[in-house]
TORKOL-4160 file (C-alpha; in steps of 0.2 Angstrom, whole numbers, padded with zeros to 4 digits, m for minus):
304
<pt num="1" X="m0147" Y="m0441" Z="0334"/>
<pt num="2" X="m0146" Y="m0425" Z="0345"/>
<pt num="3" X="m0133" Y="m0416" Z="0348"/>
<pt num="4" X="m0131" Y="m0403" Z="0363"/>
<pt num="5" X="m0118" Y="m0388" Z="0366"/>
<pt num="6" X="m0115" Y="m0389" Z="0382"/>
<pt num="7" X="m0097" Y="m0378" Z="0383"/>
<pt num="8" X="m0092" Y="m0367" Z="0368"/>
<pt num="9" X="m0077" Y="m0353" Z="0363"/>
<pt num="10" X="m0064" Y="m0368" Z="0367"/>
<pt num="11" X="m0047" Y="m0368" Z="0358"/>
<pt num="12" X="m0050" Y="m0384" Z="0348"/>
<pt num="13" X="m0055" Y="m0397" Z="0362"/>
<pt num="14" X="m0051" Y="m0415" Z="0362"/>
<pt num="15" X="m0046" Y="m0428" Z="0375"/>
<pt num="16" X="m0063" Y="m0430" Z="0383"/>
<pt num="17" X="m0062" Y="m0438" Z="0399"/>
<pt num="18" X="m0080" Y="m0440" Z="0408"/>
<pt num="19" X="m0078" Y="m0439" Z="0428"/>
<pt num="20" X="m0088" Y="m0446" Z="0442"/>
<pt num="21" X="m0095" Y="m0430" Z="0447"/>
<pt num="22" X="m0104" Y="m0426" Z="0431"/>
<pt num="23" X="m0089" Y="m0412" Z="0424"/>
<pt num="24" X="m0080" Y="m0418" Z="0408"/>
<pt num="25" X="m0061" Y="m0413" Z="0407"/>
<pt num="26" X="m0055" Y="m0409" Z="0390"/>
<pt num="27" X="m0038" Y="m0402" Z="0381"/>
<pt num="28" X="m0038" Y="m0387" Z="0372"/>
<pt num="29" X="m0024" Y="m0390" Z="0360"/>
<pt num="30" X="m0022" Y="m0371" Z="0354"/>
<pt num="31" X="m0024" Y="m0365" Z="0371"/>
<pt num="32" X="m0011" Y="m0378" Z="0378"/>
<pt num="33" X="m0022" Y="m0381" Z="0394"/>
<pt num="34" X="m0030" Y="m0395" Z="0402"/>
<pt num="35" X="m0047" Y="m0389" Z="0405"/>
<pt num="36" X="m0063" Y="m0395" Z="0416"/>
<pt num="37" X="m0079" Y="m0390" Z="0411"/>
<pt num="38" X="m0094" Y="m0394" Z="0423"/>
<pt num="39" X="m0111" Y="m0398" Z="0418"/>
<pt num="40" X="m0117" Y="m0379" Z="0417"/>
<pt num="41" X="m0103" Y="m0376" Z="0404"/>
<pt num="42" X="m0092" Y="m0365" Z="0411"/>
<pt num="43" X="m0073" Y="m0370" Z="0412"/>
<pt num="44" X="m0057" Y="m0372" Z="0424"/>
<pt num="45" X="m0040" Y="m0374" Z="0419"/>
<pt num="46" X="m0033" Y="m0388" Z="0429"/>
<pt num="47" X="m0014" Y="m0386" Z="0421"/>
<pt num="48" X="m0007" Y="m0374" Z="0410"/>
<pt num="49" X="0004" Y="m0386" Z="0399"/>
<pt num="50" X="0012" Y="m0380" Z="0383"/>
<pt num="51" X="0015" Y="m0387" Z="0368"/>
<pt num="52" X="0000" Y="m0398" Z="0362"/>
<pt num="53" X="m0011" Y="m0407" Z="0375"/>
<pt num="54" X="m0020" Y="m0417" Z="0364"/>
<pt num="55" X="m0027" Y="m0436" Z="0371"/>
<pt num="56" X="m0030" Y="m0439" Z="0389"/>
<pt num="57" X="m0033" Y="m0454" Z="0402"/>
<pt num="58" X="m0035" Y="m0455" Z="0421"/>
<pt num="59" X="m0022" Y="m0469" Z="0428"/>
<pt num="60" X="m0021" Y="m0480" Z="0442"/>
<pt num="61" X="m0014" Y="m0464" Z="0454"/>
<pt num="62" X="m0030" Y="m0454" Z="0448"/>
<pt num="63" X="m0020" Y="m0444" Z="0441"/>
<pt num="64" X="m0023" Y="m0435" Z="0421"/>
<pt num="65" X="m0011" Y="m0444" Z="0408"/>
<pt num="66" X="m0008" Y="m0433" Z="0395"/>
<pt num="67" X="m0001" Y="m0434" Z="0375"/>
<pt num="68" X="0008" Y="m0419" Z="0371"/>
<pt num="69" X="0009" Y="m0417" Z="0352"/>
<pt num="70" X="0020" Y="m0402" Z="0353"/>
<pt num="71" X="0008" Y="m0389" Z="0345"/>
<pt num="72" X="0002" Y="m0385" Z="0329"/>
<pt num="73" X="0001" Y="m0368" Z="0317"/>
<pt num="74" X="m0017" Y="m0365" Z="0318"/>
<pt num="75" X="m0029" Y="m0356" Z="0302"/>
<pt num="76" X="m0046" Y="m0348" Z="0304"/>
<pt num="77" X="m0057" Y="m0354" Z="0289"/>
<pt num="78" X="m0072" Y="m0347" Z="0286"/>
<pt num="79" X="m0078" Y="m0348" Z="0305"/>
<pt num="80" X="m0067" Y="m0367" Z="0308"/>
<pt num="81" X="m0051" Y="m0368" Z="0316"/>
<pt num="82" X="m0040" Y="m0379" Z="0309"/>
<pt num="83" X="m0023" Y="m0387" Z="0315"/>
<pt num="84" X="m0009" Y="m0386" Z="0300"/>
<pt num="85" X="0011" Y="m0390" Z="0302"/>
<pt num="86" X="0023" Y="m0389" Z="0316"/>
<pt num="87" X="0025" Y="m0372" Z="0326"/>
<pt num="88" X="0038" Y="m0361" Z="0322"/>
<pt num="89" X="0041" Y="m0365" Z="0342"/>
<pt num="90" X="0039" Y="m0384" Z="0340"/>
<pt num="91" X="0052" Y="m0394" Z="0351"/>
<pt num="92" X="0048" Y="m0411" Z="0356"/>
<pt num="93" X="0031" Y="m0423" Z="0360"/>
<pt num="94" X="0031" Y="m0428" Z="0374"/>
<pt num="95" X="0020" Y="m0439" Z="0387"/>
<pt num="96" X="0015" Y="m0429" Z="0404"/>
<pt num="97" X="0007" Y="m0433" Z="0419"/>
<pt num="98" X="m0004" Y="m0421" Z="0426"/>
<pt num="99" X="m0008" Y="m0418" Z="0446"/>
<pt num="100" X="m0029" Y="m0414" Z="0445"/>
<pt num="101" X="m0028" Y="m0406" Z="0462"/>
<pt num="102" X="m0012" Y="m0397" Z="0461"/>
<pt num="103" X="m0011" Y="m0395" Z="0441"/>
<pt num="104" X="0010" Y="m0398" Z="0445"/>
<pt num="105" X="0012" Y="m0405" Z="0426"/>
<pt num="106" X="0028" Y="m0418" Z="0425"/>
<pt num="107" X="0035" Y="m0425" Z="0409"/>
<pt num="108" X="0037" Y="m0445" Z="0408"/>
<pt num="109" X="0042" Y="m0447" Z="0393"/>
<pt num="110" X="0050" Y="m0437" Z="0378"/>
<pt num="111" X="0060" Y="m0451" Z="0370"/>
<pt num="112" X="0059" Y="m0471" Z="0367"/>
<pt num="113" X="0077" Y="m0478" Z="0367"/>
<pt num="114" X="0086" Y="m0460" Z="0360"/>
<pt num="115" X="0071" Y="m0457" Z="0348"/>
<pt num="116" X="0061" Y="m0444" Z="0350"/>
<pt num="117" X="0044" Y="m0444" Z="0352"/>
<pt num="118" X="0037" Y="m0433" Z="0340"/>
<pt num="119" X="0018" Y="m0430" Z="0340"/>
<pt num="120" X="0009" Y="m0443" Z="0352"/>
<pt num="121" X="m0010" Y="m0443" Z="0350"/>
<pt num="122" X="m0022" Y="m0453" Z="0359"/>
<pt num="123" X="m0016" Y="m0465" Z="0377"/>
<pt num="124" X="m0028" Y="m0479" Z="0384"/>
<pt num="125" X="m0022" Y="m0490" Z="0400"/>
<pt num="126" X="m0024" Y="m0508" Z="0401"/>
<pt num="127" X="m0031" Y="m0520" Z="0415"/>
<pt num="128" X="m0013" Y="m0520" Z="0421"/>
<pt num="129" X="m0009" Y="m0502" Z="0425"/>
<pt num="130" X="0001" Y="m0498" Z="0409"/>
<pt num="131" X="m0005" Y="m0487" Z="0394"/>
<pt num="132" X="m0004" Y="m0489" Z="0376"/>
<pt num="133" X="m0004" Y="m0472" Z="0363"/>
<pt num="134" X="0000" Y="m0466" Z="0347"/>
<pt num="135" X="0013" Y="m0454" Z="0340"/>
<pt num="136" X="0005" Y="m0448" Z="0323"/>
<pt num="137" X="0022" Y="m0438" Z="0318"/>
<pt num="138" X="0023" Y="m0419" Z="0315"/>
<pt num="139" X="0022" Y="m0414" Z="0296"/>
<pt num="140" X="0029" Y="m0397" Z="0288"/>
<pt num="141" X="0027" Y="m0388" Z="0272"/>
<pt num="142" X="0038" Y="m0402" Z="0263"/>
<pt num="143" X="0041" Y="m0417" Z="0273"/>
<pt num="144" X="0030" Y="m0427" Z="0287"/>
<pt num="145" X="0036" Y="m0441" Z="0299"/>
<pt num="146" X="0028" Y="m0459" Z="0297"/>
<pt num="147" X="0021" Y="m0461" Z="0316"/>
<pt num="148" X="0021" Y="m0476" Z="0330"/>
<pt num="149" X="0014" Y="m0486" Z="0343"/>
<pt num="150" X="0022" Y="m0488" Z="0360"/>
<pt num="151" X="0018" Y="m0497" Z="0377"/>
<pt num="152" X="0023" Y="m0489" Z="0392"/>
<pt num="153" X="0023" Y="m0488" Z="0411"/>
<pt num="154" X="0015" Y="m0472" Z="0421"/>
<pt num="155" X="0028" Y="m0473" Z="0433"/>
<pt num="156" X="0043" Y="m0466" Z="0419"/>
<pt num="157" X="0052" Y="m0485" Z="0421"/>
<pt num="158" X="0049" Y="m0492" Z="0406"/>
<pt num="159" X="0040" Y="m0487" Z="0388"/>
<pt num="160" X="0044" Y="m0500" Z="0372"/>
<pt num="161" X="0041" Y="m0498" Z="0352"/>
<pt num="162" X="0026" Y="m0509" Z="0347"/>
<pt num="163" X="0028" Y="m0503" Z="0329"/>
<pt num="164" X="0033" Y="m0490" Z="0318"/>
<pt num="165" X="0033" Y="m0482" Z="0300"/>
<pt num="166" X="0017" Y="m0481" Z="0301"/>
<pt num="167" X="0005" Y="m0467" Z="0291"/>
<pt num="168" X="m0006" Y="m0457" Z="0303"/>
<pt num="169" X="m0009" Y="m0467" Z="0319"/>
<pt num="170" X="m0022" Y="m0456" Z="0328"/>
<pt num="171" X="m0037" Y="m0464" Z="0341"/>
<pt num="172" X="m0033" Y="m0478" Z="0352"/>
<pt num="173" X="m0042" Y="m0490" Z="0363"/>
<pt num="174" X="m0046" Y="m0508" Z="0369"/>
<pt num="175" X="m0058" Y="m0520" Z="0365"/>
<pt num="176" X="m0070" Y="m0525" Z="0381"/>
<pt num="177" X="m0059" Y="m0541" Z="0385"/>
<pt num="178" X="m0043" Y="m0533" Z="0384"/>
<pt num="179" X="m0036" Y="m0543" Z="0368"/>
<pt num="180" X="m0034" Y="m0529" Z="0356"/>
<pt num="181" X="m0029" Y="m0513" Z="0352"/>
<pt num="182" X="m0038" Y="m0506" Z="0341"/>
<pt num="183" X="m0029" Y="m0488" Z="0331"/>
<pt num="184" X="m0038" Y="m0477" Z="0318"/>
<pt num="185" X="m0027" Y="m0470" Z="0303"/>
<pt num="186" X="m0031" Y="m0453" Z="0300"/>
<pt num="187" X="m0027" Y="m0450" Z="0282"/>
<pt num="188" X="m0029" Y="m0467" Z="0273"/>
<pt num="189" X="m0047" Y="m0468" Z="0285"/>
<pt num="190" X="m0042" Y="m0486" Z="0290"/>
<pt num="191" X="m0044" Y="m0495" Z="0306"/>
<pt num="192" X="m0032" Y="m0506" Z="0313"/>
<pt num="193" X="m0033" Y="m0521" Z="0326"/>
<pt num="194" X="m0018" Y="m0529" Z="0336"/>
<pt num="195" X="m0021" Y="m0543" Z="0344"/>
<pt num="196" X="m0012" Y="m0545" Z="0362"/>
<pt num="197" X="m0001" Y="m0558" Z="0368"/>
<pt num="198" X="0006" Y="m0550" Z="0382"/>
<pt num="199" X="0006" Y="m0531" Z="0390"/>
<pt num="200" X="0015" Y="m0522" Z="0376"/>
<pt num="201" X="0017" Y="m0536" Z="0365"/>
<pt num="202" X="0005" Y="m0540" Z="0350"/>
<pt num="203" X="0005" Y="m0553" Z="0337"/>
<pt num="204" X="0009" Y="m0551" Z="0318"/>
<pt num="205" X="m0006" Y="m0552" Z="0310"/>
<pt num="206" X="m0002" Y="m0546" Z="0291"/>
<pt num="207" X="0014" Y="m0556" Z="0289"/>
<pt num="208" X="0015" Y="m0554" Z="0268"/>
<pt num="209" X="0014" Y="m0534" Z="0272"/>
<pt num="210" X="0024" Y="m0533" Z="0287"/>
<pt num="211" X="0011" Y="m0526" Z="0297"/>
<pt num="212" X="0007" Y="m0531" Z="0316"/>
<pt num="213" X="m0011" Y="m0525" Z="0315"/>
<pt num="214" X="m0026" Y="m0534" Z="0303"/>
<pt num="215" X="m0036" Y="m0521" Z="0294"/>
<pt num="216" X="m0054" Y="m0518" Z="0301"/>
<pt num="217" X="m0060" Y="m0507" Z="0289"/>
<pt num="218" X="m0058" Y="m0492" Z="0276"/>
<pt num="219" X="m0070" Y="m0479" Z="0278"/>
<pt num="220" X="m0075" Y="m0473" Z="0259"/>
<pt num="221" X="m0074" Y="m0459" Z="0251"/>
<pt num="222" X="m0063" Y="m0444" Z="0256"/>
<pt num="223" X="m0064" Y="m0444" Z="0276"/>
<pt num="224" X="m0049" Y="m0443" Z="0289"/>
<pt num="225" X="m0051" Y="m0453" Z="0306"/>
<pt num="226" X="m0047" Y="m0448" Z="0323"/>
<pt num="227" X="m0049" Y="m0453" Z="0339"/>
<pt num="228" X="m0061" Y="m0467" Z="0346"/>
<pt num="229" X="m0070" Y="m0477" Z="0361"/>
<pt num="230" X="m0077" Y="m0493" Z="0363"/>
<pt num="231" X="m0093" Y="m0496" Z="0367"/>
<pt num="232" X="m0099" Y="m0513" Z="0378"/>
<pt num="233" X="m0103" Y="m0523" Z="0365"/>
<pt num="234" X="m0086" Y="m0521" Z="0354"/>
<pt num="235" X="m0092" Y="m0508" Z="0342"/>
<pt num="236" X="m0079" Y="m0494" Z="0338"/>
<pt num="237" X="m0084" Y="m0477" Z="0337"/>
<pt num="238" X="m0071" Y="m0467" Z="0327"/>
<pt num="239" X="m0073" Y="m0447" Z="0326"/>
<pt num="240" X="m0071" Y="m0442" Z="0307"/>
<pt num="241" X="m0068" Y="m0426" Z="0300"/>
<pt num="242" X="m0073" Y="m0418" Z="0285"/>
<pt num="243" X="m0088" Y="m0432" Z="0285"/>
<pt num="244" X="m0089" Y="m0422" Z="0301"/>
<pt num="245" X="m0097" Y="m0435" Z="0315"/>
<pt num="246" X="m0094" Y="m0450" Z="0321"/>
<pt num="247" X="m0094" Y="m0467" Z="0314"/>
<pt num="248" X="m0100" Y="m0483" Z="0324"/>
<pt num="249" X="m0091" Y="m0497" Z="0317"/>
<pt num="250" X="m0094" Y="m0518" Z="0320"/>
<pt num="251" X="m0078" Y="m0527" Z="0324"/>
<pt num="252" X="m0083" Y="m0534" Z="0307"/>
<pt num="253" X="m0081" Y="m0518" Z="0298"/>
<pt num="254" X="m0100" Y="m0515" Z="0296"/>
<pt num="255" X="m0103" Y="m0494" Z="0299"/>
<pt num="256" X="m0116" Y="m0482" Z="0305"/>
<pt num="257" X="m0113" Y="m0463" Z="0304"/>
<pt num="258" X="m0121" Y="m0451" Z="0315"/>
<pt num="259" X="m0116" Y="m0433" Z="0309"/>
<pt num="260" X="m0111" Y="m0418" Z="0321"/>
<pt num="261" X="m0113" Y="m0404" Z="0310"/>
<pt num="262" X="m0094" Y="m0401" Z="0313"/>
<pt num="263" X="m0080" Y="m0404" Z="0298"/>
<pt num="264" X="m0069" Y="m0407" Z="0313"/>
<pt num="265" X="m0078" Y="m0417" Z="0322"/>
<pt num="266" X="m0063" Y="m0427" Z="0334"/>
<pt num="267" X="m0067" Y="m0435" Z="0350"/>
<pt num="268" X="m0081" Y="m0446" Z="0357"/>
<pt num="269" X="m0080" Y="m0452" Z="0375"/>
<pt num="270" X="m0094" Y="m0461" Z="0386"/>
<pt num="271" X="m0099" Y="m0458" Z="0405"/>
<pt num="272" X="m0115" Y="m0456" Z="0414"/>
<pt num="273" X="m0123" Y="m0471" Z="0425"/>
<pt num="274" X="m0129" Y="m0479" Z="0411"/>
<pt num="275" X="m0112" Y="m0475" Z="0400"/>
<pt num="276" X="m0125" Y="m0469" Z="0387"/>
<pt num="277" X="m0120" Y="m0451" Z="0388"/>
<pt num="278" X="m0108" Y="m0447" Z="0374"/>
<pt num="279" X="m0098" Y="m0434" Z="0375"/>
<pt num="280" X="m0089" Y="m0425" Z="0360"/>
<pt num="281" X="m0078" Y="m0413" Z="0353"/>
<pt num="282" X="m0084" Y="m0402" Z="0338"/>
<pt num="283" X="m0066" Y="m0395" Z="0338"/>
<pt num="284" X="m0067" Y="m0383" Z="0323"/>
<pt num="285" X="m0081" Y="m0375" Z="0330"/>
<pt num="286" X="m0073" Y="m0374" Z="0347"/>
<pt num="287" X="m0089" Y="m0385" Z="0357"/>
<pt num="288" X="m0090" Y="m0400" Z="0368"/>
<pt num="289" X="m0107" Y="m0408" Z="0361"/>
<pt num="290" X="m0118" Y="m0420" Z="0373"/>
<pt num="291" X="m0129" Y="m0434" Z="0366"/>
<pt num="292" X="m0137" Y="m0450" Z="0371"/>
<pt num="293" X="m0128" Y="m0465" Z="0362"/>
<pt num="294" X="m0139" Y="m0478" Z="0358"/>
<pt num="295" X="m0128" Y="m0491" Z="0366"/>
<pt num="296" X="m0118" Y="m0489" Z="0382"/>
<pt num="297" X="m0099" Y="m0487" Z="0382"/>
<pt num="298" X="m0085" Y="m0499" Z="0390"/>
<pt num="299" X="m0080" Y="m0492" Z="0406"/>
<pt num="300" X="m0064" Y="m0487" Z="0406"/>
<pt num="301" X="m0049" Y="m0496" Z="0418"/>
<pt num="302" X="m0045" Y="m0485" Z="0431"/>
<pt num="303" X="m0060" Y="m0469" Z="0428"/>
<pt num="304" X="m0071" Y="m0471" Z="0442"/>
């Protein structure tokens, strides 16, 4: 597969969001912007945020969801940048909502039920005008939190625990019908599957482990997963890092890996009129990549 450089010198871009009008509106986690590129490359800040922008969705409002993970240290390595512990500055995650014609930036979110959100991840909204999204925790020299899944509302009313303890919930998104969630866990490089009864709520699917989700895969050998899109046809497309690309997995666990070039190869969004331009984030190298899937992604709810 080809790859293209459209935009490079970005501050560890993730969160693609493919727009109507051909620009693509990334994060720059180190940066702590929300940041629109058009097709010639160049870039915008919409919204200075803070913190650690990190996945992003458009909502029912138009407006730009954003996961905050609360920033990383950062480590220059042999020409990759790479995202380490919590910042000496670190103070909460949080989940904002971001204005795209003002750039105003207001928080939602910053706790569920007195606990505090502590990195969240990647976001996806449903049908039904709520959104799903991870928190994969926030990790120092000697200790790391287990992370979560919540379901919440983009109006700040309401945001619930799906589960919790978990190991490194990263990507997010829904199948093409709406019934499942799937979530990619970073460092055991599994991926997970809820299955839906209701906005929010999911079925126990591993009842002898304790685990809501059913395991879709284990991607083998020594690779990490991050975040992911679904494509028309139900395949998952999960960005993986140090096998740096992005794997195309079945519903039934079968995978194709198309590699990037990148060890930190970490996001993969579609757009396009045909849905078969694939945007993606070669975020060690600091480059949003272009390529033409060979299957066209699910439209998203609510991204015109």
């Amino acid at each position: 597969m080809d790859f293209e450089s459209v935009a490079e010198g970005l501050q560890f871009p993730e969160g693609p969001v493919a727009m109507a009008d051909g620009s693509v509106i990334v994060v720059e986690i180190r940066r702590g912007t929300l940041t629109r590129i058009p097709p010639d490359g160049s870039t915008e800040i919409i919204a200075d945020m803070g913190g650690g922008p990190n996945g992003a969705a458009i909502g029912p409002d138009g407006a730009m969801y954003v996961c905050n993970n609360g920033g990383f240290e950062y480590h220059d390595v042999e020409g990759l940048c790479i995202p380490g512990h919590a910042p000496a500055d670190y103070e909460t995650g949080r989940i904002e909502r971001v204005d795209l014609a003002t750039g105003e930036v207001t928080r939602l979110y910053d706790n569920c039920e007195g606990r505090p959100l502590r990195g969240p991840n990647d976001i996806v909204f449903d049908a039904h005008g709520g959104f799903y999204f991870t928190d994969l925790g926030k990790s120092w020299p000697r200790k790391r939190d287990t992370g979560a899944v919540y379901y919440a509302l983009p109006d700040g009313s309401k945001i619930v625990e799906i589960e919790h303890s978990l190991v490194t919930p990263n990507g997010c998104g829904l199948s093409s019908d709406g019934k499942y969630l799937y979530y990619a866990d970073t460092v055991p490089g599994r991926l997970w599957e809820y299955e839906i009864l209701a906005p929010g709520e999911v079925a126990m699917r591993t009842p002898l482990g304790g685990l809501k989700a059913q395991l879709v895969t284990t991607l083998p050998g020594l690779q990490y997963l991050d975040s992911l899109a679904v494509t028309a046809a139900g395949n998952i497309c999960v960005a993986t890092i140090l096998n740096g690309g992005v794997s195309s997995i079945t519903p039934g666990g079968e995978v194709t890996h198309y590699a990037t070039g990148d060890p930190l190869t970490t996001n993969i969004c579609f757009g396009g009129e045909d849905m078969r331009d694939a945007w993606i984030t070669a975020s060690g190298t600091g480059k949003l990549l272009k390529a033409r899937w060979p299957e066209p992604g699910l439209k998203l709810n609510f991204n015109a």
